[in-house]
N, C-alpha and C positions, 0 to 999 in steps of 0.2 A: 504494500500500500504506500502509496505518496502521502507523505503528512505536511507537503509546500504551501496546500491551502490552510492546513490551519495554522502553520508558522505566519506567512505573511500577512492573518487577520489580526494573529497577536500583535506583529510588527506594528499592524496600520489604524486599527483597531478607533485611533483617535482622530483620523482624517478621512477614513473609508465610510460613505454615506452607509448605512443599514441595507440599502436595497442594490449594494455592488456585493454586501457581503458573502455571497453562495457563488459570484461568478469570476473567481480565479483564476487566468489563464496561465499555465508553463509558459519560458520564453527563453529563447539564446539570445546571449549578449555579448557585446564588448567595448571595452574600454583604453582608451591609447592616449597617451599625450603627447602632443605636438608642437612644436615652436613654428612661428609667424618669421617673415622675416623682419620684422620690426625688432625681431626677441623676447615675442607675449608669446606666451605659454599657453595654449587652450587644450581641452581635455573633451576629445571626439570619442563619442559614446553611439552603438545604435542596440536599440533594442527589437526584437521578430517575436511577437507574442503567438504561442500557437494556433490561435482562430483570430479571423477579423470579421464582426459581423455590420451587415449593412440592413437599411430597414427602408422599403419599398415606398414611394410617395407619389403619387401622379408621373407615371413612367419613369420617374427618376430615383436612385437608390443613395441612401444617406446616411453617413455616421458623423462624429464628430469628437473628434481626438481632447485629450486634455491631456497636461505634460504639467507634472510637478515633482522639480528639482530641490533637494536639497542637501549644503556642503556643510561638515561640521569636523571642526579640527579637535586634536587629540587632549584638548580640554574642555570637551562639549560644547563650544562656540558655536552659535552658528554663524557662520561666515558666509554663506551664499546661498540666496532664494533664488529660485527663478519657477517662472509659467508660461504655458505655452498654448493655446487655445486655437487647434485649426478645422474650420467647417470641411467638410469634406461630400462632394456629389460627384456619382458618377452618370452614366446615359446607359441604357443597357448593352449598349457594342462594346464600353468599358468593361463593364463588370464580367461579360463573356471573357475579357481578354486577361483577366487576370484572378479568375474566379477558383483558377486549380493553382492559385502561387501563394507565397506567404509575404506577409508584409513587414518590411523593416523600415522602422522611425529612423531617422538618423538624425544628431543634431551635437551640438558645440557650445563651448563657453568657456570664458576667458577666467584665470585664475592664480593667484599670486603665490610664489614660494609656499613650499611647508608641506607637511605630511597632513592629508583631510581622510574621511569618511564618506562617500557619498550615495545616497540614494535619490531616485526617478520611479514614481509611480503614474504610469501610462494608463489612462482610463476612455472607454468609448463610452459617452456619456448617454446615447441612441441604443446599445444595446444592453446597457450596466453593467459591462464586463471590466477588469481591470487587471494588470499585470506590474510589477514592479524589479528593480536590479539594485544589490550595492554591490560598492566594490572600495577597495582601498586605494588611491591618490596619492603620486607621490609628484610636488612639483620642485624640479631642482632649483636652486641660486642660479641666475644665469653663467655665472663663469666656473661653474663645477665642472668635472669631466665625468659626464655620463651618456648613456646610452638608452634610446627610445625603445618599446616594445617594437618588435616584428608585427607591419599590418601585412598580410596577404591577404593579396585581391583576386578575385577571379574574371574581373570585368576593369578595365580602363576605357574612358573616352577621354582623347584628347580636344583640345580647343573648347573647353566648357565653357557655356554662356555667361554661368557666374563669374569667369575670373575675373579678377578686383577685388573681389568679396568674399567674407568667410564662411565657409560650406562645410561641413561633416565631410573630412575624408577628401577636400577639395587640395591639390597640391598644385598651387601655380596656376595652372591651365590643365591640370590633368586630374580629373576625378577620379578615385579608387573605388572601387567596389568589394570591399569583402562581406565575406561572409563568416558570421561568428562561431560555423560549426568547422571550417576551414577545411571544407570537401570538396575534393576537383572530380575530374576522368582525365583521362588519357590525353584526349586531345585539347585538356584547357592547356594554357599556358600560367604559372603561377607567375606573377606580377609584388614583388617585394618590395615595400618602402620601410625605410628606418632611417634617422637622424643620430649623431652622436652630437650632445651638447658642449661647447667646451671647450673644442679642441683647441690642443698649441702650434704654434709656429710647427715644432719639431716632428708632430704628428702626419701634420700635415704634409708635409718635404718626405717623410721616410717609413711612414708606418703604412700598414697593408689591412687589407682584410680577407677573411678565408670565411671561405664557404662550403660546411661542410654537412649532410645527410643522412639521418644514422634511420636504420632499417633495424629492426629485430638485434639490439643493440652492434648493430656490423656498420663500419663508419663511412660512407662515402662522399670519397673527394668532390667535389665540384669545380671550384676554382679556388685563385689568391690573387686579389686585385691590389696597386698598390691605390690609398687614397688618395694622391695625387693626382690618379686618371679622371676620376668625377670632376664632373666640372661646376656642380653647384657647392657652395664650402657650407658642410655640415649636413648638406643632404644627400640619400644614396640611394638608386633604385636598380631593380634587373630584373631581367624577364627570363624564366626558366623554362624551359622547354618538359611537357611532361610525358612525351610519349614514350620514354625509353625506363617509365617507372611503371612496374607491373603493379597493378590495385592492392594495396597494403599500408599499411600504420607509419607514417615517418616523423622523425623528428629533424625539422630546418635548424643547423646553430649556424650561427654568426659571430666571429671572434673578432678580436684587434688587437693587430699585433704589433709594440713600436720597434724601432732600428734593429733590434737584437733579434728581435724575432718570438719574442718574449709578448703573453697574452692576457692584457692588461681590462678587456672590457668582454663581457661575453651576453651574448640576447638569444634566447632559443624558446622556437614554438612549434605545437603536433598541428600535424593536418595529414590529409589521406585521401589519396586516390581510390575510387570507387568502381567498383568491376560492372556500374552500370555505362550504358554508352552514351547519357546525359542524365543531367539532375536539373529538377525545374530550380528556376533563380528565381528569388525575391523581388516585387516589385518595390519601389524603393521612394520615401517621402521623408526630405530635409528640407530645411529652409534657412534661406542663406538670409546672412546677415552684414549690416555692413564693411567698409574698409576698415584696417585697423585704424587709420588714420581719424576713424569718425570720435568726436568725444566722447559718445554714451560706453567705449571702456575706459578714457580716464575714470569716467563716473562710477562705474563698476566695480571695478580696481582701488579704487581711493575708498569703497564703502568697505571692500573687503578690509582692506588693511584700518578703518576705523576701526572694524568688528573685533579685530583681536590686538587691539590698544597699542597699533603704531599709529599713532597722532600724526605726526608731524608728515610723516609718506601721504597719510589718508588725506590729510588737510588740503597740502599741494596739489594731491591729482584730481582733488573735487571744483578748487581755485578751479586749474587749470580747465575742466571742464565748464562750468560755470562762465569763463572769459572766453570760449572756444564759439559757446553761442547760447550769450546770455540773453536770449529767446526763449528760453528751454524752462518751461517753469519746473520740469522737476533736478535740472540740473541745478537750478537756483535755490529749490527748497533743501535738497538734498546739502550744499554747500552752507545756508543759513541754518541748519542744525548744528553744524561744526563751527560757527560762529559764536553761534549763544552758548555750546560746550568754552566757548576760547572769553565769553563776557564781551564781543566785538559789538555791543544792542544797536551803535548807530548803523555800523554796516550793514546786520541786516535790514534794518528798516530803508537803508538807500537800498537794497537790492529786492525787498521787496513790494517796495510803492508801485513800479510796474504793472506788477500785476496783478493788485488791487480793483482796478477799474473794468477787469473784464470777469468769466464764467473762474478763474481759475484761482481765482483770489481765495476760495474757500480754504484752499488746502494751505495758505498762507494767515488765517486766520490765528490760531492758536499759536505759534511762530513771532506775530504781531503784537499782540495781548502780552506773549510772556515779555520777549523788548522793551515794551512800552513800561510793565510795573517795571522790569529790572531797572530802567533809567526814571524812577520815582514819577511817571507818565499815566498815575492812576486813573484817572478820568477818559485817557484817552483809550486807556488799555479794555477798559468795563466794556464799549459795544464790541470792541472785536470779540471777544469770549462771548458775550451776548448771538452776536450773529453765529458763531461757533456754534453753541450749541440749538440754535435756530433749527441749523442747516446737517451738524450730523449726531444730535442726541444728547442728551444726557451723560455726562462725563465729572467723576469725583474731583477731578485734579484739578478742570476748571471752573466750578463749580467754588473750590475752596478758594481756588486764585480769587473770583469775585469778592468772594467775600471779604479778603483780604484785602482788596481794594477799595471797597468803602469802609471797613473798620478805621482803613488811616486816613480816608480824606472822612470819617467822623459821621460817618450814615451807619447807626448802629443797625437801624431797622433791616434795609437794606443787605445788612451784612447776615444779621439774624436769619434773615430768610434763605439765602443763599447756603450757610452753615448747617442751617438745620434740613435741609433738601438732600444735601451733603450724608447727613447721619443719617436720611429716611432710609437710603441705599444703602450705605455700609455704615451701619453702627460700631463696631470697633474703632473708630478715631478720638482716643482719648484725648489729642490734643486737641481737635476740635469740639470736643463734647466739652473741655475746660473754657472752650473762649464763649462758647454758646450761653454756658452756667453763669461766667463771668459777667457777660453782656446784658444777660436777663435782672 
């Protein structure tokens, strides 16, 4: 018996609605980290849950994906959220064409040094199915000397429409296609990328790399390339020929070797040739995302490294994104929380008057309100908290804030009322319950 689904209900138990809870799919996965050529580090992941189910509407057939990621370092931080939300129709010539295949998400995201955690809960919210992957993260320091996992692909296309932008598995202009079970035939060609991060002057001039095969622990040569032949610095690719491998269990290793001949880095992965004369391939849904060059990964980047109290990194790259296109309300909101952590209250109040005057000003409310008390701004501080909770509820913190507000400019009533709305909610506030007592 599989006990997957009832491990993963335990896992999810707190985020999995009640009515996905019976629909568990198995899935293959994998996960790889990648260097950009900027030198940002993203971690291309794709998941193949074992059914996709679609649901019939006026000739057209419809599911819709939902993707929630989450990164947490080895002191339970959570350092990175992300979501993912993509409708999905197909026409029925579609669904004919891809109805005997299985379907892999593919998708990426940007992530700063350190050893993480990571999990992705994949849900079709059309049929309440759900499948989920963790895995362990390992992102090096950029000037370490290390070695990427082995992706093998069984599909390339060259000149992809994305290139510019960053894709799951997208190298350059050349898309990779693996597969997470890493099963060829005969006449695939195996298609190998891997990167060594790092490298020195010296490596580069004299050091080699071997390629070797191992079969039912029996070792076979391939080649020994020196790294100087590639001509991209730090990336490495080759295309294996598989018809001279009869269907059976292998093991790809990859070594590095410097001057001496001596082997300093080693990456090895199974994959297997199959005694069928094809295997259906996965039809395949990523979604590309900008150039690295766009700010929303400064923004990304600078939240991560807030989240596990490098200030001073997080601060800069949020600046930086903020000044990149201070348009951006949430690049502006996100950098005016690390302002009021820094007591900067004018600044944020010049970066947030903007956007004040239009739909977006809400999320700057609260942001506003605190500024204003911290610079002794009580009178002005009272409607922003007022509209605040107008527009998203009932909230303790600003709720006291008011209060706090007219206790100093001297409106007991006014404070009474807000303090005591305060304790309706959460009665535990004995500091509040003392100014309440006091007041009265």
């Amino acid at each position: 018996m599989k006990d997957t689904y009832a491990e993963k209900l335990l896992r999810y138990k707190d985020v999995i609605e009640v009515d996905y809870s019976s629909n568990y799919m198995d899935n293959d996965a994998c996960v790889d980290v990648l260097q950009d050529k900027q030198g940002q580090f993203f971690v291309h992941y794709l998941i193949e849950p074992s059914k996709f189910s679609v649901e019939p509407y006026e000739n057209k057939f419809h599911a819709n994906i939902e993707v929630n990621g989450n990164v947490m370092d080895m002191e339970n931080r959570i350092v990175y959220q992300f979501e993912r939300r993509i409708p999905i129709e197909f026409n029925r010539g579609q669904i004919e064409q891809i109805s005997d295949k299985l379907f892999s998400f593919q998708d990426l995201f940007p992530l700063i040094s350190g050893n993480y955690r990571m999990s992705v809960i994949l849900k079709n919210s059309v049929s309440k199915e759900f499948t989920s992957i963790e895995a362990d993260v390992n992102i090096p320091e950029p000037s370490s000397l290390q070695m990427s996992s082995l992706v093998l692909a069984n599909r390339v296309s060259e000149n992809s429409r994305y290139t510019g932008q960053n894709k799951a598995y997208l190298i350059g202009s050349r898309q990779l296609v693996p597969s997470p079970r890493n099963d060829f035939v005969r006449t695939d060609t195996l298609y190998l990328y891997f990167q060594i991060f790092g490298l020195t002057e010296s490596l580069k001039q004299n050091g080699k790399l071997r390629y070797i095969l191992e079969r039912e622990q029996t070792e076979i040569p391939v080649f020994t390339k020196n790294i100087s032949e590639y001509a991209s610095d730090g990336e490495f690719y080759e295309e294996i020929s598989l018809a001279e491998y009869s269907p059976a269990n292998y093991k790809l290793k990859v070594s590095v070797l410097d001057g001496e001949g001596k082997e300093i880095l080693v990456e090895q992965d199974h994959f297997f040739v199959s005694h069928f004369p094809s295997l259906p391939r996965a039809w395949t849904m990523g979604i590309p995302m900008a150039p690295s060059s766009d700010p929303m990964y400064s923004n990304i980047l600078g939240k991560q490294y807030w989240q596990i109290k490098k200030f001073d990194k997080g601060a800069a790259l949020l600046e930086t994104a903020h000044r990149s296109d201070p348009n951006s309300a949430l690049y502006a909101l996100d950098y005016s929380r690390v302002l009021l952590e820094k007591k900067q209250y004018l600044d944020i109040k010049e970066i947030a008057q903007p956007f004040l005057q239009d739909d977006r000003r809400f999320d700057f409310l609260m942001i506003m309100g605190q500024a204003s008390q911290a610079l002794g701004e009580y009178a002005e501080a009272i409607p922003f908290y007022k509209e605040y909770l107008d527009h998203f509820g009932t909230n303790i913190s600003v709720l006291n804030n008011i209060g706090t507000c007219y206790h100093t400019l001297g409106n007991a009533e006014e404070a009474l009322i807000a303090w005591e709305k305060s304790l309706e909610i959460e009665p535990k506030q004995e500091d509040i319950r003392r100014k309440v007592d006091m007041l009265k």
